[in-house]
VEXBAVEX-762229 format. One line per 10 residues: number of its first residue (from 0); for each residue x, y, z of C-alpha. Coordinates in steps of 0.1 Angstrom, whole numbers, plus 5000, padded with zeros to 4 digits. Example, Ala and Ser with C-alpha at 12.3 -4.5 7.8 and 13.67 -1.06 7.14 Angstrom:
0 = 5123:4955:5078 | 5137:4989:5071 .
//
This chain:
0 = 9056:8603:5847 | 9043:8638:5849 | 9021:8655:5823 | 9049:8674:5808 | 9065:8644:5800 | 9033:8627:5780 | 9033:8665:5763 | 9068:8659:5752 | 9065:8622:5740 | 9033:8628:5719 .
10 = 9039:8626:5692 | 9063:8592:5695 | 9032:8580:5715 | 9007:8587:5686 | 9027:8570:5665 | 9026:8538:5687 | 8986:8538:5688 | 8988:8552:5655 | 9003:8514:5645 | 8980:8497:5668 .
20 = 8946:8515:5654 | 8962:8500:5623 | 8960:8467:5636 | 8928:8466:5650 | 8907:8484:5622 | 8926:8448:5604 | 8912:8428:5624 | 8882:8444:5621 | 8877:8445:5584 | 8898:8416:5571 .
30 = 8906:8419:5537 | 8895:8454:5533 | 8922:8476:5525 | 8910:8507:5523 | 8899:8514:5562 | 8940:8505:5572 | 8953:8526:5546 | 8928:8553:5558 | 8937:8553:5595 | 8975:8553:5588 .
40 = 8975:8578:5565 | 8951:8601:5587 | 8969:8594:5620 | 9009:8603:5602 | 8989:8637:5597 | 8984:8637:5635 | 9015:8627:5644 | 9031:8649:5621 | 9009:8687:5633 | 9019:8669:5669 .
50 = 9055:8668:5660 | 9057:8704:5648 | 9037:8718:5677 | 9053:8701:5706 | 9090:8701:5689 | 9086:8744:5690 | 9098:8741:5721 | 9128:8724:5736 | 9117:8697:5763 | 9133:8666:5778 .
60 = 9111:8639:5798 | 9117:8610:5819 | 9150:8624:5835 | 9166:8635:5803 | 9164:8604:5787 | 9144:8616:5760 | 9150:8650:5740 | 9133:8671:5718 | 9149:8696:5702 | 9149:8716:5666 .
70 = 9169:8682:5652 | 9145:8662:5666 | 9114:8676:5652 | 9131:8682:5621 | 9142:8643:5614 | 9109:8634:5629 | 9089:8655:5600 | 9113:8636:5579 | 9104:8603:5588 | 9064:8609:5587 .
80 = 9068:8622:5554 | 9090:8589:5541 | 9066:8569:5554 | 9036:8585:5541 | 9051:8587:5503 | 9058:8548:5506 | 9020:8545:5519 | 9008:8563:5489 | 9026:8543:5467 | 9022:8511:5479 .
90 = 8989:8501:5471 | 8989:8495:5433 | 9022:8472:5435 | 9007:8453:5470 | 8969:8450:5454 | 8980:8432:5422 | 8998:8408:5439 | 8973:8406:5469 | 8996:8412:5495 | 8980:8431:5528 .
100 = 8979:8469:5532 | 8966:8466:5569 | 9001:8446:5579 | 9025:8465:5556 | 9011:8497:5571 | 9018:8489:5610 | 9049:8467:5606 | 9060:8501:5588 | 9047:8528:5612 | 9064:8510:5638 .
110 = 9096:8512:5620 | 9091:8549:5618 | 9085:8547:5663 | 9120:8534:5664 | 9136:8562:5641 | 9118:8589:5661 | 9131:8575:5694 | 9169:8574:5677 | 9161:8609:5670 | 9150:8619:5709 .
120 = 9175:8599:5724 | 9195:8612:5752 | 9208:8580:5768 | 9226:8549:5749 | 9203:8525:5760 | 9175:8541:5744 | 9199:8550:5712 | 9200:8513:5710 | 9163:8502:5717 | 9156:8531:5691 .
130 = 9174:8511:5664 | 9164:8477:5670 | 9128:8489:5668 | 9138:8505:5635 | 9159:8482:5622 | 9132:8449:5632 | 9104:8455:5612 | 9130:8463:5579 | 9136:8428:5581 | 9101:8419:5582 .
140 = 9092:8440:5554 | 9125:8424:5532 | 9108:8399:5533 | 9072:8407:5527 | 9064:8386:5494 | 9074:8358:5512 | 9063:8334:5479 | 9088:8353:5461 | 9126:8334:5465 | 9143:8367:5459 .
150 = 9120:8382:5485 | 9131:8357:5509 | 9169:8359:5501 | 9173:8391:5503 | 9155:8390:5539 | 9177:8365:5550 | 9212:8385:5543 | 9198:8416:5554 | 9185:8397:5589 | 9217:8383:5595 .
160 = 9241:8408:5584 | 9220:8435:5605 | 9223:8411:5638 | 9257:8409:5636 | 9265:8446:5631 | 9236:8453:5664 | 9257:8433:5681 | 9291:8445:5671 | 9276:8481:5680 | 9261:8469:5714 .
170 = 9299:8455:5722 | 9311:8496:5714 | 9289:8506:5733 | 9295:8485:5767 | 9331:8497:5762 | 9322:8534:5766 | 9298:8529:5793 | 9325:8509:5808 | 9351:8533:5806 | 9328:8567:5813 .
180 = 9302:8550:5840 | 9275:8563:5826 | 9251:8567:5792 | 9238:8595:5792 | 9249:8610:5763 | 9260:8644:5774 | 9273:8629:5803 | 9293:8607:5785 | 9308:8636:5761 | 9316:8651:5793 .
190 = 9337:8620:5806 | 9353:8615:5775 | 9367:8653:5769 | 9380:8649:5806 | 9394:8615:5795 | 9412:8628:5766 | 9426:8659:5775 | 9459:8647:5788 | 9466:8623:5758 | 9451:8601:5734 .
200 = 9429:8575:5733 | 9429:8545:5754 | 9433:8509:5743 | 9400:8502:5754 | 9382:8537:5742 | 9400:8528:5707 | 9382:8494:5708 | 9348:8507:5718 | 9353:8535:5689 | 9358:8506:5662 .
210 = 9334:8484:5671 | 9305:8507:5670 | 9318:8529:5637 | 9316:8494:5622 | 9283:8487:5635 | 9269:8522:5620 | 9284:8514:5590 | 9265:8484:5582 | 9233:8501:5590 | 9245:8529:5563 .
220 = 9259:8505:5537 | 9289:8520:5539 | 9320:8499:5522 | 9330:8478:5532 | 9302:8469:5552 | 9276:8468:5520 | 9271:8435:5509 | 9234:8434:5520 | 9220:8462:5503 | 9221:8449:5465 .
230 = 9203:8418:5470 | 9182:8430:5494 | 9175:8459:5473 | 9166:8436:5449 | 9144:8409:5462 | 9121:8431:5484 | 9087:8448:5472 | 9089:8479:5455 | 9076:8500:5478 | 9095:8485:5503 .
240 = 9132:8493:5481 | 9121:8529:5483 | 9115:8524:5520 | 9145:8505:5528 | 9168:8534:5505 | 9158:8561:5528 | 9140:8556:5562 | 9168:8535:5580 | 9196:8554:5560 | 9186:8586:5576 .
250 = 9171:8571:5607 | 9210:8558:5608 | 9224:8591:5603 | 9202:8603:5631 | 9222:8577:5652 | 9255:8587:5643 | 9244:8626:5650 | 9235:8620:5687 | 9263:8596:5693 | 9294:8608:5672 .
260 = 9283:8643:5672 | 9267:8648:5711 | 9287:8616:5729 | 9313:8612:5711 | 9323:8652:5700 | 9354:8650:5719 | 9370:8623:5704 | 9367:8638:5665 | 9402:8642:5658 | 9402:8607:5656 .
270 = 9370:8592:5638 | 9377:8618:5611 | 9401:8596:5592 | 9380:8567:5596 | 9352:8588:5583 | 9371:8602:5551 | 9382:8566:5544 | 9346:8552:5545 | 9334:8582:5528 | 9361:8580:5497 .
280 = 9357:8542:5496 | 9318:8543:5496 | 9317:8569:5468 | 9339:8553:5448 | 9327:8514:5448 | 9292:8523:5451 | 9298:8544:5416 | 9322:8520:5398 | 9295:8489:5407 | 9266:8510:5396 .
290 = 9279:8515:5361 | 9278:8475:5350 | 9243:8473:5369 | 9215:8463:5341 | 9184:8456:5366 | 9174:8492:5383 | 9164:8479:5412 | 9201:8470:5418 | 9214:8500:5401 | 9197:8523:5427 .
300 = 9210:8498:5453 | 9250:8509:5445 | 9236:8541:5439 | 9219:8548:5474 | 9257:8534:5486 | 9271:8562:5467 | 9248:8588:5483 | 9255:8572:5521 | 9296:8583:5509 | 9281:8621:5500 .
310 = 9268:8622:5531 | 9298:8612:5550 | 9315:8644:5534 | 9292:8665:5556 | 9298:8645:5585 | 9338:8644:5577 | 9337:8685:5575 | 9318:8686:5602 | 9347:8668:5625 | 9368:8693:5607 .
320 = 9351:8720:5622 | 9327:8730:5598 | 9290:8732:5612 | 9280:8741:5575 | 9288:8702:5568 | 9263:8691:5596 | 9237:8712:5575 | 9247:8700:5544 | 9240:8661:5557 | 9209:8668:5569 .
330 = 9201:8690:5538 | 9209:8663:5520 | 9188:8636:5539 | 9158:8654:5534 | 9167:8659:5493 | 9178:8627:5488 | 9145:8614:5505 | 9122:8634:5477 | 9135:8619:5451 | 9150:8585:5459 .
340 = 9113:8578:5466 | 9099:8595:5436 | 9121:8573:5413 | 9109:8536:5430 | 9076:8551:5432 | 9080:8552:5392 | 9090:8514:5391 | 9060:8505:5416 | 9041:8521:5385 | 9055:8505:5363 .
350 = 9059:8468:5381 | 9016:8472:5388 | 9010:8441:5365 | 9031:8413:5383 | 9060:8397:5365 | 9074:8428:5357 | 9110:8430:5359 | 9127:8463:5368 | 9156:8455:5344 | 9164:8484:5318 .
360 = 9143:8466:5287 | 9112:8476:5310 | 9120:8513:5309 | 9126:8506:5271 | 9104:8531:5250 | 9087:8545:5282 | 9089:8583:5271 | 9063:8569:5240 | 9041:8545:5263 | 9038:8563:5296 .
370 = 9053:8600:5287 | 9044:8612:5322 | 9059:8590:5343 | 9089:8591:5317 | 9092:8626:5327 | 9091:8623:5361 | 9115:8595:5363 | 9139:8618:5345 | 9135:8644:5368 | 9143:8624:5396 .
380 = 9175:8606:5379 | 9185:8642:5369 | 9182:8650:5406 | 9202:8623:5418 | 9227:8623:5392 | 9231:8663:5409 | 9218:8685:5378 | 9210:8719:5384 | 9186:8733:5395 | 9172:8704:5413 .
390 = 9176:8692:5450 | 9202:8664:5438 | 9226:8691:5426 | 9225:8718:5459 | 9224:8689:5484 | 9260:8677:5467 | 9269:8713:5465 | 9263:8719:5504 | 9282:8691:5516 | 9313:8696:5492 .
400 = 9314:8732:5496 | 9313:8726:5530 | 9343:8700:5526 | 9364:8726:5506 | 9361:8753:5531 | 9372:8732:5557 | 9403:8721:5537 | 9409:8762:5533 | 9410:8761:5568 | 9435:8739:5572 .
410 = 9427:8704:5571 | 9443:8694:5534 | 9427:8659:5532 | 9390:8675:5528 | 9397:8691:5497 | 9411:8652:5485 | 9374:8643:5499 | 9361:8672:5479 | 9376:8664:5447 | 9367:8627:5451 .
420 = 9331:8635:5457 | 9335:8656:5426 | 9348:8629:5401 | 9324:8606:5418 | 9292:8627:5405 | 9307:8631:5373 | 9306:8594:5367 | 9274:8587:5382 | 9259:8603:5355 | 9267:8575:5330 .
430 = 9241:8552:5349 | 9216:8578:5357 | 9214:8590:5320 | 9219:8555:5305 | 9181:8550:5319 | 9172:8579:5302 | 9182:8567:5268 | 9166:8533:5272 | 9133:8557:5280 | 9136:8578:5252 .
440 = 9154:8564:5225 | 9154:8526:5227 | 9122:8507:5212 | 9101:8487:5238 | 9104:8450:5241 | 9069:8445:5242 | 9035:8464:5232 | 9020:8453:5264 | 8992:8485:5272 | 8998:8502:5303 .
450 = 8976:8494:5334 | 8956:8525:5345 | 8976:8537:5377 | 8956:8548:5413 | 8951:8585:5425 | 8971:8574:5454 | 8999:8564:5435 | 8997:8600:5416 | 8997:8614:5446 | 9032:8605:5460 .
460 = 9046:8609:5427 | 9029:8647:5427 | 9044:8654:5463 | 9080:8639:5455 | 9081:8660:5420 | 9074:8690:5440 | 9096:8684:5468 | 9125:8675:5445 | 9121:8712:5423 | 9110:8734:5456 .
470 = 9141:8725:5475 | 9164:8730:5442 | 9143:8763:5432 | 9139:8776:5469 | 9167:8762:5492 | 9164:8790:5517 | 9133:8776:5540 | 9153:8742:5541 | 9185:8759:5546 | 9169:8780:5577 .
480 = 9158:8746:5592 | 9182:8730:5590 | 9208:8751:5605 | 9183:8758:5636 | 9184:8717:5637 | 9224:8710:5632 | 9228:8746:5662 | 9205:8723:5685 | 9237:8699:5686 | 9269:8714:5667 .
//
């Protein structure tokens, strides 16, 4: 290991003591939440100036295994500031139910290691240890109110279907190291172009190819690979939902950039009908589901399904040819991020006395009990429902305008895909709005007086709320980033 290698790694490596500090100032101060929340929340900001400063300059370190470039950085600011949000929110909704801060904080920090190593892989053994150290602690965290049956259900299905898929994606893998001799990833997109440049694909390349597009799609609830994100949606914590609905999602879409778009680039001509079909089913069932939801919770759950099959556009016009889709997804990863959070950062609010459902009677009359946090969760369904002029409604734009142009170009099935995604938004706006109406013009179930809400909690919901207006107002800083990131590999 030289010295330009620790350079390189610092900030994953902060990260990593980051999560231990967490741990020890724990053990240090049992039941005193406020010196874990402090040091996690004071070494993200570390690890996030460390990301921006070290990731200004392309590097690799031990042997290439490990990358940074613009993408990197850019998904790794991402996945501090998910993080972060769901540590400012957590403490109200973990406090009145006196569940630790000290534990929740690590177990999610080093969640957040495992994302940023997806994002720096160069090599599929470290793709795959990058995942599993993501993809771990979300089990743990399913399951975090472990007195609470739903809690514990939800955990269960999500543990056991996520196995399976890890090992269904391991099995992909071994086929293309197999067949190429090799995992490095560019290495492996070298093999593979040589591979297919006489013909198509293999028996045992076509088998490899399945088994790990199903694997990614479990870990992006895509359909029909789904089943474990409603009732584990459901059952968790709060905080944890809001965690759960973005950090792996886009840690997962970090995966399928460095091994669909890097390793497996030559072979897009033929994941790009498996990708419109997952995209097109995904939208659709994910919408259709979402309209007969009455709990929120679960609605948000088909919902975030939905938003995995809006992503797959950009990834589908990508393979099409279209770098502008590459941006689009990862503009859309960092929209849907702001507000997905902002809105279960509203039900943490609102769930702060325990026993508090998050079915639609609770938002009931919300607009006359709580009009600011009424306001705000309108603002964030308005965004996610794809409204103008908030992020919701350009990051939809980006990825379908980038699916039209590459059906002018001459692949006719993206504009089908465009005009699905299309319909799709039109209808999610039924379920979005209906909350709306329960908050406004529906009278409350019950008097109850609202519980006075921490400056912590205000805080996320601050950040989030500016976040979800700055990058519909002012898409052009984003818009620079992002296409510096999806250059680094397009």
């Amino acid at each position: 290991m030289t010295f330009q290698d620790l350079v390189t790694i610092a900030p994953f490596a902060a990260a990593v003591l980051v999560a231990a500090g967490v741990i020890a100032v724990d053990i240090a101060a049992p039941g005193r939440r406020g010196p874990a929340l402090f040091v996690a929340l004071g070494g993200l900001t570390i690890v996030g100036a460390l990301t921006i400063v070290t990731g200004s300059t392309p590097a690799a370190a031990f042997g290439g295994t490990y990358r940074v470039d613009e993408l990197t950085t850019f998904l790794d600011v991402i996945f501090v500031g998910i993080v972060a949000i769901t540590l400012l929110v957590a403490p109200d909704y973990l406090g009145s139910r006196r569940l630790p801060m000290g534990e929740f904080a690590a177990v999610l920090i080093f969640a957040m290691t495992g994302a940023m190593l997806i994002a720096a892989s160069a090599d599929l053994l470290v793709l795959f240890i990058g995942l599993e150290l993501m993809v771990l602690p979300g089990y743990l965290l399913a399951a975090y109110h472990k007195s609470d049956g739903y809690s514990t259900e939800g955990a269960i299905k999500y543990f056991l279907l996520g196995s399976f898929s890890s090992a269904i994606f391991l099995f992909g893998l071994t086929f293309v190291w197999g067949l190429t001799g090799t995992t490095r990833i560019a290495e492996v997109a070298a093999s593979l172009a040589a591979m297919t440049s006489g013909g198509g694909l293999s028996a045992g390349l076509a088998l490899g190819l399945a088994f790990m597009t199903t694997g990614v799609a479990f870990k992006i609830a895509a359909v029909p690979f789904h089943y474990w994100t409603p009732d584990a949606y459901q059952g968790s914590p709060t905080p944890v939902t809001g965690y759960l609905s973005v950090g792996p999602k886009v840690g997962a879409f970090a995966l399928i950039l460095r091994l669909f778009v890097e390793a497996l680039g030559p072979l897009k001509a033929d994941w790009l009908p498996v990708i419109v079909v997952l995209a097109i089913l995904t939208m659709t069932l994910g919408n259709l589901v979402a309209l007969t939801q009455t709990n929120v919770k679960r609605m948000l759950a088909y919902s975030s399904i939905a938003h995995t099959g809006y992503m797959l556009v950009g990834l589908a016009a990508f393979a099409a040819g279209r770098l502008e889709g590459l941006e689009g997804l990862l503009y859309y990863g960092a929209a849907y991020s702001a507000m997905n959070l902002g809105a279960f950062a509203v039900i943490s609010a609102l769930q702060k006395r325990p026993g508090v459902t998050s079915n639609l009677d609770t938002f009931a009359g919300l607009g006359r009990r709580e009009p600011i946090l009424a306001i705000l969760m309108t603002l964030f369904l308005l965004s996610l429902t794809g409204i103008p002029p908030t992020a919701g409604f350009f990051a939809k734009a980006y990825v379908i305008l980038a699916a039209v142009q590459a059906s002018q170009a001459g692949t006719g099935v993206l504009g089908v895909l465009a005009v699905v995604a299309v319909l799709n938004a039109a209808a999610a706006a039924f379920y979005y709005l209906r909350v709306v109406v329960y908050m406004f013009m529906r009278d409350p179930a019950s008097e109850q007086p609202a519980l006075p809400h921490g400056r912590l909690l205000w805080t996320g919901l601050v950040i989030t709320t500016i976040l979800t207006i700055a990058f519909g107002l002012f898409p052009g800083p984003l818009l620079d980033i992002v296409g510096a990131a999806a250059r680094a590999i397009g």
